[in-house]
N, C-alpha and C positions, 0 to 999 in steps of 0.2 A: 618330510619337512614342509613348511608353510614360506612357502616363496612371499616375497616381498616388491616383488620383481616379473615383468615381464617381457622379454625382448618381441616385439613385432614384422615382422618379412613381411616383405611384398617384393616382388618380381615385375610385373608390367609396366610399372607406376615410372623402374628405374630407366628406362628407355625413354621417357619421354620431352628428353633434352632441356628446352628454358621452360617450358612450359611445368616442368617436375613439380615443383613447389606448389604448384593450386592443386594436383592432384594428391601429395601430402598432407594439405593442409585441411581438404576433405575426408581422406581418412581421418584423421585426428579428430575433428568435431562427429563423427559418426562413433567413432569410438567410445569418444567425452559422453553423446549421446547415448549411447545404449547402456553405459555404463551410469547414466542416471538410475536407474531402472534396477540397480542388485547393490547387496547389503554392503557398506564398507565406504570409503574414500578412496579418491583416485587421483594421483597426476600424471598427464598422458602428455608428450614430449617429442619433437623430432629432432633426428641427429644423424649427421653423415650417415643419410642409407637406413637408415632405420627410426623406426617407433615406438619408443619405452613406456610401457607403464611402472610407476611407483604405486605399492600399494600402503596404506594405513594397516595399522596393527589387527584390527579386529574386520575382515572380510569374507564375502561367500567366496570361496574357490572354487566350486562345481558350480557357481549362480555363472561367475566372471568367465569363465570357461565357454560354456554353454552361450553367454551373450557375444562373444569374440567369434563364435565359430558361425554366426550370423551378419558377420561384417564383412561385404564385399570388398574387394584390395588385400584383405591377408591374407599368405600364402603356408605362412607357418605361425604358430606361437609358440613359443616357449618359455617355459616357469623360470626364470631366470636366480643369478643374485649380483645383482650390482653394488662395486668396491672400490674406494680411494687408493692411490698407486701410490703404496709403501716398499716397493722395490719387490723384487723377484722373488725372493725367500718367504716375504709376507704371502703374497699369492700363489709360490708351490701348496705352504702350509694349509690355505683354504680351500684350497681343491682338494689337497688329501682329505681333507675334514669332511669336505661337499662327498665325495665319493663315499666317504664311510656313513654317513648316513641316507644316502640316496638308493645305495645297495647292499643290503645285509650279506648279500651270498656274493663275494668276492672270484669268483669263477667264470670269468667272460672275458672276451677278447675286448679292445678296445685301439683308439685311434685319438690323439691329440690336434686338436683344428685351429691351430692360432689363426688370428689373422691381427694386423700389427697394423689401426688404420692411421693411429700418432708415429709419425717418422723418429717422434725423440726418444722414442724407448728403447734402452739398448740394447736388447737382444731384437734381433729380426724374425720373422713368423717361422724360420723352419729351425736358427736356434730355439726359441719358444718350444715348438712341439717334441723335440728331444730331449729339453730339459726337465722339462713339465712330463713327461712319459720317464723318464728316469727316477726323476723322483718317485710319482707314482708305481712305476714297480719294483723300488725299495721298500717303501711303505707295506705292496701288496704282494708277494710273491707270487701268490695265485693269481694275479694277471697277466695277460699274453695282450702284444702287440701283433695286430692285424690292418696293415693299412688301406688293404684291398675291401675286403666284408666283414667290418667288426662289428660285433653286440652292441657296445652305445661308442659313439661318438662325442668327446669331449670338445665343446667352442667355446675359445676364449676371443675374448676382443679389445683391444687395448685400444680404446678412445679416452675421450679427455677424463671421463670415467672406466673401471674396466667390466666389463660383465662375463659370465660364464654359467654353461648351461648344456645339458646333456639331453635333453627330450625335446620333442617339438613334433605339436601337436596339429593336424593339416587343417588349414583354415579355407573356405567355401572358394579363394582366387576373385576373378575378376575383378574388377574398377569399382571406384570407390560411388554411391549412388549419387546423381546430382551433377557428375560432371562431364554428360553426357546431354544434358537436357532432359524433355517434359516429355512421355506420352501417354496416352489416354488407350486402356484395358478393358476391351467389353467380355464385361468378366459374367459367367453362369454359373451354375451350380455341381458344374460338370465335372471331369478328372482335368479337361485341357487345358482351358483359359488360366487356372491359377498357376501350371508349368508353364505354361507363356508368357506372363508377367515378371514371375520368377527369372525365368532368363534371359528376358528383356533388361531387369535391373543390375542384373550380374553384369552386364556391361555398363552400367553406370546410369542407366536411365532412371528418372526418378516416376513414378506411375500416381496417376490420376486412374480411376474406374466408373465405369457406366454398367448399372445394370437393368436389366428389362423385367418389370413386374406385372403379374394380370393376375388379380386380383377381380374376384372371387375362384378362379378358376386354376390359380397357384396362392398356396399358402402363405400364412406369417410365419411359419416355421422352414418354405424355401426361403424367404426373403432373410431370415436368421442365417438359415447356410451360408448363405452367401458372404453376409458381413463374417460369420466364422471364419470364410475361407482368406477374404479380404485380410481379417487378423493376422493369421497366420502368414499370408504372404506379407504384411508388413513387418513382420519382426525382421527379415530381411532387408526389404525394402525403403524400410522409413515409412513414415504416415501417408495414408490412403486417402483423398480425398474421393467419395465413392457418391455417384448422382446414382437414386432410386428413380427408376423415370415408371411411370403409371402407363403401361401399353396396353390395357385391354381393349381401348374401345378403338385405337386402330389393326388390333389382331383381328374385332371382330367385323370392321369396316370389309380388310382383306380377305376374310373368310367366307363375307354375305357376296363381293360383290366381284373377285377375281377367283378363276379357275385354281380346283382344288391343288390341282396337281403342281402350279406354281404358285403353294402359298408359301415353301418353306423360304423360295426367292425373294420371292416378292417383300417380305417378312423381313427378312435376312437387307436388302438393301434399306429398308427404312432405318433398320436396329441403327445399320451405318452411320445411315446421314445424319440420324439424331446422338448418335457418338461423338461424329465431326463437328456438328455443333458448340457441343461440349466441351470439346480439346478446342476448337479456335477459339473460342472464350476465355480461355485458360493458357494460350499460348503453346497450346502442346504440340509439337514436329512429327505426329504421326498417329495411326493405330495401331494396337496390339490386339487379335485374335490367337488362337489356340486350336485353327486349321489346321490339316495335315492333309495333305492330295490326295483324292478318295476315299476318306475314312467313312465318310455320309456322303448321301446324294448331293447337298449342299457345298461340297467340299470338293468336288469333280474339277477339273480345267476349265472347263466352258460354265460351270456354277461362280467357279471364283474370277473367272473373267468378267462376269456380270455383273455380281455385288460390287466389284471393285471400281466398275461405273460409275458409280455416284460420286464417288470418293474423290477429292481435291489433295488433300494431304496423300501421303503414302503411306500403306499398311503394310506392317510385322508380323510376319508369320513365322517365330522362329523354331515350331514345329514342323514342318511343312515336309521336310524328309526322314519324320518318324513313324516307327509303327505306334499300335499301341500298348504295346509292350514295354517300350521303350519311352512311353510318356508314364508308363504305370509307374514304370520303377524310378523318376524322379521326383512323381509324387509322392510314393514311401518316403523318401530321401528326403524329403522337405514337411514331412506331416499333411499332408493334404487330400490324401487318398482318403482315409478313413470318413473325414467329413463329406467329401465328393461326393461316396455313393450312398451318402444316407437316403432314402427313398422319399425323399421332397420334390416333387417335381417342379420343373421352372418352364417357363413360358414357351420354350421353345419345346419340349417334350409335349406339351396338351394341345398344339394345335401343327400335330404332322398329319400329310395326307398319307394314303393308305400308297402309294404307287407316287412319289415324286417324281419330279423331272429329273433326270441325269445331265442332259446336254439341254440346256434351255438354249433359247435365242434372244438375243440382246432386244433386238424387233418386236420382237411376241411379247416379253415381257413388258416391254415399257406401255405396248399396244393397251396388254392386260391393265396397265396402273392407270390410264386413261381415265379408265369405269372409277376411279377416286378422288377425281378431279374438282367434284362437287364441294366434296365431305375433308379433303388428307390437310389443306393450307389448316384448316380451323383446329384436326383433330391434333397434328406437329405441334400446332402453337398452345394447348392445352397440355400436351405433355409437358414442353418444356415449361410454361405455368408454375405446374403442380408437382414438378420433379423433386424429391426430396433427397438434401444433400448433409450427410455427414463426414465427418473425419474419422476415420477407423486406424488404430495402432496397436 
């Protein structure tokens, strides 16, 4: 059947006492939003505890689907059908109806889920599930009641309209994007940074990006990866505002004139500081990397104790106790693997020393950036110049 209807769950949103209402009401426009974007009309709605879409006659259901299971804050959806309350008999009759076309093969256990959220109705939720399962297995003999582990699950719900609906399909969880605040993604062309962002926004964070290009020495087709990747994490996210900053000529500043061994450091705090730039121009509460403790040399205790020097905001690591394993398989999960390891290298891959430092010192290295002292005020303020900044969606 071609639902008309769809009831929306969220779970976190409901604990959030007075505050409830701005977190619904950003689901809603996130919804409205995405659902710009697939074939059909839409009215998207909230209602004690839930978020209904109305759908128009003529819609994609596997576009609308696919776009809902990229909206952080739903927990469930389900293909619903929403009905005017012509008393009890009217709505046993529709459910029998609803069941007979939803299931050709009449042979499964099942379980009735009133819930009664209108006081005036006159049967109460556990009259409801008795009566509504009565009927249905007069109707159906071949069904058996199961209240413990049934096959499907019948929810009815009596609000000021009533809805009913038997599937429910799992939606991505977390907070709605935006109602968290701004931070700033220094995103590569890597497997991690785009499961960093990703899971940064799953909490509601809305993501700005910064990415590092050297040019002649990484291509126009890394720098494509990258906005690919950007894509793809925005279909979750919401729109990307993504800074291309031009690093070559301070990669090759650190490469002529500080030891090899601390160039991925050294490298690695600029990328920072020209991030944080970025983000406090833009009001952003933080950064987001796609670290994880020891995965690279750069990545050590005493590495990340050092990059994080520089730093005034606070940075997000919210891989930091993954393997990579376990970063792989949320990039599958999200589409982002596939493009990660297309063999385009990014700036940070052409300019590793052969033997990095593992445990640098805070001392040594800053001693090191000294020797840039001449050349880095002018080469910073060229970057940020010539940084080239799109919105990716």
């Amino acid at each position: 059947m071609l639902y008309r209807a769809f009831v929306i769950k969220y779970a976190e949103i409901g604990i959030k006492g007075k505050n409830r209402y701005v977190f619904e009401d950003a689901l809603v426009r996130r919804i409205k939003s995405v659902l710009e974007d697939v074939e059909g009309t839409f009215d998207v709605y909230k209602q004690q505890g839930r978020v209904f879409i109305k759908t128009g006659l003529d819609y994609d259901y596997d576009e609308t689907i696919d776009a809902l299971t990229k909206v952080f804050g739903i927990t469930g959806i389900c293909p619903a059908v929403i009905t005017e309350d012509n008393g009890f008999d009217d709505l046993a009759k529709e459910i029998v109806e609803f069941i007979d076309q939803e299931y050709e093969d009449k042979n499964f256990t099942f379980k009735v889920k009133a819930k009664r959220a209108r006081k005036d109705y006159p049967l109460d939720s556990m009259e409801l599930n008795a009566a509504l399962g009565e009927k249905l297995l007069e109707a159906y003999p071949t069904l058996k009641v199961d209240v413990h582990n049934p096959d499907v699950m019948i929810h009815v719900e009596i609000r000021e309209s009533i809805n009913y609906y038997s599937k429910e399909i799992e939606g991505p969880k977390g907070m709605p994007v935006g109602t968290a605040g701004k931070a700033m993604l220094l995103l590569s062309g890597g497997i991690d940074s785009p499961v960093a962002g990703y899971m940064i926004a799953k909490r509601g964070v809305q993501l700005e990006a910064t990415y590092f290009h050297a040019p002649p020495y990484t291509s126009e087709r890394a720098k494509q990866k990258v906005i690919d990747l950007a894509k793809t994490v925005a279909k979750y996210a919401g729109p990307i505002k993504l800074n291309i900053v031009n690093f070559t000529d301070i990669q090759l500043a650190i490469y002529e004139k500080c030891p090899h061994d601390e160039l991925t450091i050294i490298m690695r705090r600029y990328m920072m500081m020209i991030a944080e730039h970025f983000a406090m121009e833009d009001n952003c509460l933080g950064l987001i990397t796609g670290e994880s403790i020891g995965q690279v040399a750069s990545q050590t205790m005493q590495s990340l104790f050092t990059t994080n020097e520089v730093c005034n905001l606070p940075v997000y690591r919210p891989l930091i106790g993954f393997d990579k394993q376990e970063i792989i398989k949320v990039s599958e999960q999200i589409d982002t693997y596939e493009t990660s390891i297309l063999p385009y290298e990014d700036c940070c891959t052409i300019f590793v020393a052969k033997h990095p430092v593992t445990k640098p010192k805070l001392d040594r290295i800053k001693k090191s950036e000294t020797k840039l002292s001449e050349v880095i005020d002018e080469l910073l303020e060229e970057a940020y110049k010539t940084t080239e900044v799109i919105e990716v969606r």
